[in-house]
C-alpha positions in Angstrom: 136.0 -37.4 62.8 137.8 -40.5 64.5 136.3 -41.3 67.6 138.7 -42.9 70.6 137.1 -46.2 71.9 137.6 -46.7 75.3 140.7 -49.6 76.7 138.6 -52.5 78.1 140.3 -54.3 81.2 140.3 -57.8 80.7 141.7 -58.9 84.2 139.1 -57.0 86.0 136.1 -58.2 83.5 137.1 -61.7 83.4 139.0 -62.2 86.5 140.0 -65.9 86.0 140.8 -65.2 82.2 144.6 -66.5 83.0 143.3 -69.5 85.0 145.7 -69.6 87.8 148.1 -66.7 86.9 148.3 -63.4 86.8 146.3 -61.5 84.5 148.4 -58.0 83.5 146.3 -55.4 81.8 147.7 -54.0 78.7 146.1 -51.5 76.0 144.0 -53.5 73.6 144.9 -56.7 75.4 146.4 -58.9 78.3 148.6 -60.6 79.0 149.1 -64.2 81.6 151.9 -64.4 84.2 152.5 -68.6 84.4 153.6 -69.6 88.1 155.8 -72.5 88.2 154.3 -75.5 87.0 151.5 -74.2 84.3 151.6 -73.7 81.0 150.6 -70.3 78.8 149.0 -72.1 75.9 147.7 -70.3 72.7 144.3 -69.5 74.1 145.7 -67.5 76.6 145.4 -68.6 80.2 147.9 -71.1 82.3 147.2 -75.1 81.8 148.3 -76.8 85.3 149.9 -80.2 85.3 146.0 -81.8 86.6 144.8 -80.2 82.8 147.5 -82.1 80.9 145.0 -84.2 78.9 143.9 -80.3 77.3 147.4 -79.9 75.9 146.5 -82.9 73.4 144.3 -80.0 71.3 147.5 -77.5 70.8 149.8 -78.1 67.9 152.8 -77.0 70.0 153.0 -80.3 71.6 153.3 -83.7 70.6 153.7 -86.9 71.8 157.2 -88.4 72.3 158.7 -91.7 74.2 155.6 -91.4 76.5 155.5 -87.3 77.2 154.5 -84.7 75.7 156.9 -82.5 74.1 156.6 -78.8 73.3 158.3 -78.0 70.3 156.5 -74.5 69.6 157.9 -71.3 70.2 157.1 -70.9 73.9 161.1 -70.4 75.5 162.0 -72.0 79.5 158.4 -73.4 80.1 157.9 -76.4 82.7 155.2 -78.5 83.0 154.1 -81.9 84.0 153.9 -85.3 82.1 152.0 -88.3 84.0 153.6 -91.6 83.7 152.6 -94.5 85.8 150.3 -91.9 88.5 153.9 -89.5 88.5 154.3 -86.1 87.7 157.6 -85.6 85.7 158.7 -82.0 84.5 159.1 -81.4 80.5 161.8 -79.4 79.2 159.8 -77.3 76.9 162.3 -75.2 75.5 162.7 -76.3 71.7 166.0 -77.0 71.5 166.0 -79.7 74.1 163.5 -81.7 72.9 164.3 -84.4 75.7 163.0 -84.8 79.3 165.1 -83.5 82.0 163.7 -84.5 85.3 163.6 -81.8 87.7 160.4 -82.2 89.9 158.4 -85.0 90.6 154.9 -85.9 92.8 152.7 -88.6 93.2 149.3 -87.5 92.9 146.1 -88.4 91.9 145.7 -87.9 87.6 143.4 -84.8 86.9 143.9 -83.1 90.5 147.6 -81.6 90.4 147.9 -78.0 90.0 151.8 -77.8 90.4 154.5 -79.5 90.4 156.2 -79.7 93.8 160.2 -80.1 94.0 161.7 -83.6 93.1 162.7 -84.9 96.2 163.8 -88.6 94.7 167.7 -89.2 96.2 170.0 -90.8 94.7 174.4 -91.1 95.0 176.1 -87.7 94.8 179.2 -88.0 93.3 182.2 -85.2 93.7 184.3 -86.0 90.3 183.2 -87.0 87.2 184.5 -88.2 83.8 183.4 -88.0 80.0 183.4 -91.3 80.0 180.4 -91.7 82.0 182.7 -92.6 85.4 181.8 -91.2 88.7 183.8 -91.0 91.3 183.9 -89.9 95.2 180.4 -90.6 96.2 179.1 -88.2 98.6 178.4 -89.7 103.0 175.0 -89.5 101.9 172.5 -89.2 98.7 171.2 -85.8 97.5 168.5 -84.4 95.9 169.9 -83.6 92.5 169.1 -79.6 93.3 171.0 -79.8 96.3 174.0 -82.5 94.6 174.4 -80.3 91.4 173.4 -76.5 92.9 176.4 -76.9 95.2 179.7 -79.3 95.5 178.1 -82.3 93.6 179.4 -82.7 89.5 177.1 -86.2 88.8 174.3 -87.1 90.5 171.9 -90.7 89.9 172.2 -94.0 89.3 173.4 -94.6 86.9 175.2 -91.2 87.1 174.5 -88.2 85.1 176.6 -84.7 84.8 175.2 -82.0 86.8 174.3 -79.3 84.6 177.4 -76.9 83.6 177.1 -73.5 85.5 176.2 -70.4 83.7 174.7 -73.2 81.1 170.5 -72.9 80.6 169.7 -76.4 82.4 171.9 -75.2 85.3 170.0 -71.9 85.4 166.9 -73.5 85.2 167.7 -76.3 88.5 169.9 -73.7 90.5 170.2 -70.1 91.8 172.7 -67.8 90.1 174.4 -67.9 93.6 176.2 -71.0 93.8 175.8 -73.1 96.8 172.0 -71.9 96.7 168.8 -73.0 94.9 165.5 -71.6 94.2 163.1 -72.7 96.5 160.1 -74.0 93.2 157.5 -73.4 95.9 158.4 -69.9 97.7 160.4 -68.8 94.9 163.4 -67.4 97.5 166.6 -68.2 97.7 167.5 -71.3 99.7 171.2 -72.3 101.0 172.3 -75.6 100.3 172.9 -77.1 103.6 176.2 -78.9 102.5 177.3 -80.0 106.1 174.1 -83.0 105.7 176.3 -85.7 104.5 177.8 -84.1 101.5 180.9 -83.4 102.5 183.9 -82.7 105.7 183.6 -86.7 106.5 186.3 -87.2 109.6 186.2 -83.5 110.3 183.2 -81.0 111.8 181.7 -79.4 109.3 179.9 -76.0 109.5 177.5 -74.7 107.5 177.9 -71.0 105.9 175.3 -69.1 103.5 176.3 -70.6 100.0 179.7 -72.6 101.3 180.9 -74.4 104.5 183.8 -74.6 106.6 185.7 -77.9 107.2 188.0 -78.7 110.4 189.1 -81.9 110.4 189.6 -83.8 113.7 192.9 -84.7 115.0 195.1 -87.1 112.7 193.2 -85.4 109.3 193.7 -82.9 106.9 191.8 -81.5 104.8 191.2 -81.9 100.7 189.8 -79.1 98.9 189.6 -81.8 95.5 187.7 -83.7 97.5 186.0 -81.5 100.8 187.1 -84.3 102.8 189.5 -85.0 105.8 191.9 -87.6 104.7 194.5 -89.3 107.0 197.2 -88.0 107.5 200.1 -90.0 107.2 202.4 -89.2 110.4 204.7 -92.1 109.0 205.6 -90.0 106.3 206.8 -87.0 108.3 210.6 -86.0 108.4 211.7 -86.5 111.1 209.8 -89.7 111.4 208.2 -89.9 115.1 209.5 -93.3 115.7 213.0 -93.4 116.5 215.2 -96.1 117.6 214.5 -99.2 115.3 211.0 -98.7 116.3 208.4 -99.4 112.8 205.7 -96.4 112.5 202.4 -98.2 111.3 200.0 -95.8 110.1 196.1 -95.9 111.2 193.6 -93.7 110.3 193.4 -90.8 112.3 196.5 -91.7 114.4 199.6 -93.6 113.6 201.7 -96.5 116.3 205.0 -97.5 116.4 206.0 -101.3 117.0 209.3 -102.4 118.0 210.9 -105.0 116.4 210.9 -108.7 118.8 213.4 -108.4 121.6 212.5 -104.5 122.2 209.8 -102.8 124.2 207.9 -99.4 123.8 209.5 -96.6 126.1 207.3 -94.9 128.2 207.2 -91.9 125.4 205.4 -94.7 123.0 207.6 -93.5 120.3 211.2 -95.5 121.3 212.5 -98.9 121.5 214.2 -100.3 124.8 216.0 -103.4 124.9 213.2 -106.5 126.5 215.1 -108.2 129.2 213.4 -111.6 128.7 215.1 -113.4 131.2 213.3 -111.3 133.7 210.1 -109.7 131.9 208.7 -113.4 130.8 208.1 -115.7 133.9 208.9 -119.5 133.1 211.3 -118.5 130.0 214.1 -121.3 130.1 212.4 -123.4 132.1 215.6 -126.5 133.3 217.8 -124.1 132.0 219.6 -120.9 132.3 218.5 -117.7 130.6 220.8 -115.5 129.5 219.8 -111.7 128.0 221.2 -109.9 124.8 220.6 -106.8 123.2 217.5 -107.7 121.3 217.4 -111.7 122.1 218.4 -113.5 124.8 219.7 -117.4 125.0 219.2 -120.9 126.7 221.1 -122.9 127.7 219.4 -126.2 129.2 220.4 -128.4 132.1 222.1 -131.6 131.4 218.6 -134.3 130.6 216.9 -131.2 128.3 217.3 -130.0 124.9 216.5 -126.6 123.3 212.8 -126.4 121.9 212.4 -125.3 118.2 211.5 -121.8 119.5 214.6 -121.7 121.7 212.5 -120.6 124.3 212.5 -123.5 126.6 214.5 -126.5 127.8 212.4 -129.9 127.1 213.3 -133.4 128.5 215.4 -135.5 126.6 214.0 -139.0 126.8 217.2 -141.6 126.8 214.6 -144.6 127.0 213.7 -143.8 123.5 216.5 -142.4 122.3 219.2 -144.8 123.4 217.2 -148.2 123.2 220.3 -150.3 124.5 220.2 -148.2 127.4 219.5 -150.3 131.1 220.4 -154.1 129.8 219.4 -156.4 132.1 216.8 -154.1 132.9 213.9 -151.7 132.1 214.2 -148.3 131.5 211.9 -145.5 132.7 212.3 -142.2 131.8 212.3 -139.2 134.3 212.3 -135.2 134.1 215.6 -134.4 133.0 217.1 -137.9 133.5 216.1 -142.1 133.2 216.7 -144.7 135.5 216.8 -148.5 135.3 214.6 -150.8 136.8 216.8 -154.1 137.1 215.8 -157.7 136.6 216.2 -160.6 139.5 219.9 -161.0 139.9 221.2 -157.4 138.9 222.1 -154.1 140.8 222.6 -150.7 139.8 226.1 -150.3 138.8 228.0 -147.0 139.0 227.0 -145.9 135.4 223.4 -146.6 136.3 223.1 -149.6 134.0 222.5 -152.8 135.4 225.0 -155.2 136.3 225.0 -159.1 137.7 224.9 -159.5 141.5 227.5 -162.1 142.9 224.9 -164.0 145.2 228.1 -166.2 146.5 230.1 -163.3 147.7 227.3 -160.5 148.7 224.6 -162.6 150.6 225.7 -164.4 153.8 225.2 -167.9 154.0 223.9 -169.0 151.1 224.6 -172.4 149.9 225.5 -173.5 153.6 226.3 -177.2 153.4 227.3 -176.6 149.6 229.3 -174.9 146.9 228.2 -171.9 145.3 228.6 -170.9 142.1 227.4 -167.5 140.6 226.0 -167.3 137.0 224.6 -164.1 135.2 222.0 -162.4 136.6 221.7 -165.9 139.3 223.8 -168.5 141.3 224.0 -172.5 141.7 224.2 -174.4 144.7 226.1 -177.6 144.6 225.6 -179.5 147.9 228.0 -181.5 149.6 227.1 -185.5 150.1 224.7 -186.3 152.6 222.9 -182.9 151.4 220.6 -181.8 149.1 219.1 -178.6 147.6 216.4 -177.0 149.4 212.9 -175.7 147.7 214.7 -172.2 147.7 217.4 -173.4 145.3 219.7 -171.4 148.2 220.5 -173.9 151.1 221.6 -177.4 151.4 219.5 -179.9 153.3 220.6 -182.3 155.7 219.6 -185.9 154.0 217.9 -188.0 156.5 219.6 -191.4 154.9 217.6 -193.6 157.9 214.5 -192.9 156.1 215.3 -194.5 152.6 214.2 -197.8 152.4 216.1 -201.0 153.5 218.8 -199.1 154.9 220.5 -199.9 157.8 218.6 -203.6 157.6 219.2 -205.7 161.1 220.7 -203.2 162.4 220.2 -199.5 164.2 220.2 -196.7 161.9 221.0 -193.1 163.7 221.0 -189.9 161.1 223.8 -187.4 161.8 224.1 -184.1 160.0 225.6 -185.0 156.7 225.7 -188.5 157.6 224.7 -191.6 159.5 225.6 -194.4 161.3 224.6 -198.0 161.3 224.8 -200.2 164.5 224.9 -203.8 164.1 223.6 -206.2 166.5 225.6 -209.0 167.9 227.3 -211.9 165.4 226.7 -209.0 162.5 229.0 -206.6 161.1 228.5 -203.5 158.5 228.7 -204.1 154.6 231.8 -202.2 152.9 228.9 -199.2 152.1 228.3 -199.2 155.4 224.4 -199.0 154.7 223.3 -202.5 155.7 224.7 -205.0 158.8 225.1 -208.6 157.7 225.8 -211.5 159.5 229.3 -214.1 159.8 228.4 -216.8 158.0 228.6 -221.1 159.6 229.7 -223.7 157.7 
C-alpha cells in the first residue's frame, strides 16, 4: 500500500520564510522571488544590502578589492557592498567578476533594505573613442541611466563606455525600449527626459516618449551626429548675401556684412555705397579742401599746412622752425597757417615780410636838425655842425652856449647866438684872431 502524504505550504506556515520576497508555493517545496536589491542565498530567503555582513558565511562570495564578489552559480543578481558608509551595487553574475556601479545610497551600516537608484552626475559625452577619448560633452551632467539608456555613448570622469545595447550590462541599466529606463524603485518604464540639458543646445527642444524633437532657432541647423544646432554659416551660401564689395562676417546665429573703408552699408544691410567723406565727416580737411572719390577722397591743404600722416587733415607748417634764417634782423613767431617777424630797433617789415633797415635820415622828419645825418644798419649818426652838439637822444643837434665856457669873451661882452657868438670889446680893446677873447693896444 503507498500512502500519499499531504503537500505542506511553506509560504502560508512560515510566512517570512523568504525574508522580504515572495514566497511561491511549489509541490514538496518553495521557492523566493528577490526584489531589487536582495540576495537569494543558499538558505533560501532574500539577504538585503543592511544584512551584508551575513553574506561573509556563504561560499559563493568572497572578498575582492574591498567588495564582496559572488562568484557562485546565482545568474543577474544585485546587491550592495558598503565602502566608506556607501552602498555600491555588485555585479554578481560570474563572468564579470568586477564592480559595475549602478546604484548608490548613503545610509546608515546595518539599516538599508534596498538599494535606491545611483543618482551621482557626472559629464555626458555624445561620441566616444577606443582609445578612451570622449568627446561632445552633453549642456549638462547625467545620471549614467539617463546618459547611457538614451543619446549618451560615455559617461564619468574619467569617461567610461556606456554599455553596448542588446549587450547584458546594457540590459541590466536600461529598458529594452531605448530612450527609456527601468524605474529600480516602481519597476515601470520611465522616459528619459532628454530635452534636460542633454541635447537641442541653440534650438527648442521637445520632449517625446523614448526620443525628442529639435528646432533650432533662427541662424541654426540641426546635427543629427551631434543633436545639436550648429551655426549656420550664411557666408558660405551661393549666392553670397553680401554683394557689392561688401565682406560677410559670420556670427553665431546670424551673420554681418562690412564694407570695406570708403563705403557705407545700404539701407538693405547687405550692399556697399560709396562714403562721401567730404560731407558725411564734419571737420575732415580742416585748412584745406576736401575732395571725394569712389572709395577715398583727398586733401589738399591751404598754403601754411601740410598733409597729416593719415591724409585726413591739413596741419600748420611751422616756418620759424623749419626755416631758422627766416626774419633776420628780427624774431620770428609762428602763426596758424603762416609766421610773421617781429623786427629789431631800426628795421621794418619789407615786402617779403623779412626785415629790412629803416633809413632814419630820409623817413623821419627832422632829425639831425642843425647836423648831418648819416644812416647805418638797423640805426643812424648825427654829425652836428660847429657851434652844435649832439643831444641826449643821439637825434638832434644842440645849440652850444660858447658864453658859458670859461674865460671866454674875457674884458669884453659875450652874447650867444644860435650856432654862434659874438664878443664885444670895450673901448681901447679889440677881438683876438679866434675871436673868443678882447685884448687891449698896447703903449710903449
Amino acid at each position: 500500500m503507498i500512502w500519499c502524504v499531504p503537500d505542506i505550504n511553506e509560504c502560508l506556515s512560515n510566512p517570512t520564510i523568504c525574508g522580504r520576497g515572495t514566497c511561491v508555493n511549489q509541490q514538496g517545496g518553495y521557492t523566493c522571488l528577490c526584489p531589487p536589491g536582495f540576495v537569494l542565498v543558499s538558505s533560501g530567503t532574500c539577504i538585503g544590502c543592511g544584512q551584508l555582513e551575513l553574506i561573509k558565511i556563504f561560499e559563493d562570495f568572497r572578498w575582492v578589492s574591498g567588495i564582496w564578489v559572488n562568484f557562485g552559480k546565482s545568474q543577474g543578481l544585485w546587491c550592495c557592498s558598503l565602502k566608506n558608509g556607501i552602498h555600491f551595487p555588485i555585479d554578481l553574475t560570474p563572468e564579470h567578476g568586477r564592480k559595475i556601479i549602478i546604484l548608490s545610497t548613503i545610509v546608515t551600516p546595518g539599516h538599508a533594505t534596498t538599494c535606491v537608484p545611483d543618482m551621482r552626475k557626472s559629464m555626458c559625452y555624445r561620441q566616444y573613442r577606443l582609445d578612451d577619448y570622449c568627446q561632445h560633452p552633453m549642456m549638462s551632467n547625467q545620471t549614467k541611466m539617463s546618459c547611457c539608456c538614451s543619446v549618451g555613448r560615455a559617461w564619468g570622469e574619467p569617461c567610461e563606455p556606456c554599455p553596448e545595447p542588446n549587450s547584458e550590462e546594457y540590459h541590466q541599466l536600461c529598458s529594452p525600449t531605448p530612450g527609456t529606463i527601468i524605474n529600480p524603485i516602481t519597476g515601470e518604464v520611465d522616459d528619459v527626459d532628454e530635452c534636460q540639458g542633454m541635447v537641442c543646445q541653440n534650438g527648442y527642444c521637445i520632449n517625446t516618449v523614448g526620443s525628442f524633437r529639435c528646432d533650432c532657432y533662427r541662424g541654426y541647423v540641426y546635427n543629427p551626429s551631434l543633436l545639436t544646432c550648429d551655426d549656420a554659416n550664411e557666408c558660405d551660401q551661393s549666392p553670397p548675401p553680401c554683394g557689392r564689395s561688401a565682406q560677410c562676417i559670420n556670427n553665431p546665429g546670424s551673420y554681418e556684412c562690412r564694407c570695406p573703408d570708403g563705403y557705407k552699408l545700404a539701407h538693405s544691410l547687405r550692399d556697399c555705397l560709396d562714403l562721401d567723406e567730404c560731407t558725411d565727416r564734419p571737420g575732415l580737411c580742416q585748412n584745406g579742401v576736401c575732395t571725394n572719390f569712389e572709395g577715398s577722397f583727398r586733401c589738399t591743404c591751404n598754403p601754411g599746412f601740410f598733409l597729416s600722416p593719415a591724409g585726413d587733415q591739413c596741419l600748420d607748417i611751422d616756418e620759424c622752425t623749419r626755416m631758422p634764417r627766416t626774419c633776420s634782423n628780427g624774431t620770428c613767431q609762428n602763426t596758424q597757417g603762416s609766421f610773421q617777424c617781429v623786427c629789431h630797433q631800426g628795421f621794418q617789415l619789407g615786402q617779403d615780410g623779412d626785415c629790412v633797415d629803416v633809413d632814419e635820415c630820409r623817413t623821419q622828419y627832422g632829425i639831425c636838425l642843425n647836423g648831418r645825418c648819416r644812416n647805418t644798419i638797423g640805426s643812424f649818426q648825427c654829425s652836428c655842425q660847429e657851434g652844435y652838439e649832439l643831444g641826449l637822444d643821439a637825434r638832434s643837434c644842440l645849440d652850444i652856449n660858447e658864453c658859458l665856457q670859461p674865460g671866454m669873451c674875457s674884458k669884453g661882452v659875450c652874447q650867444n647866438s644860435e650856432g654862434s657868438f659874438q664878443c664885444t670889446c670895450p673901448p681901447g680893446f679889440q677881438l683876438t684872431h679866434d675871436k673868443r677873447n678882447c685884448e687891449g693896444n698896447t703903449i710903449w
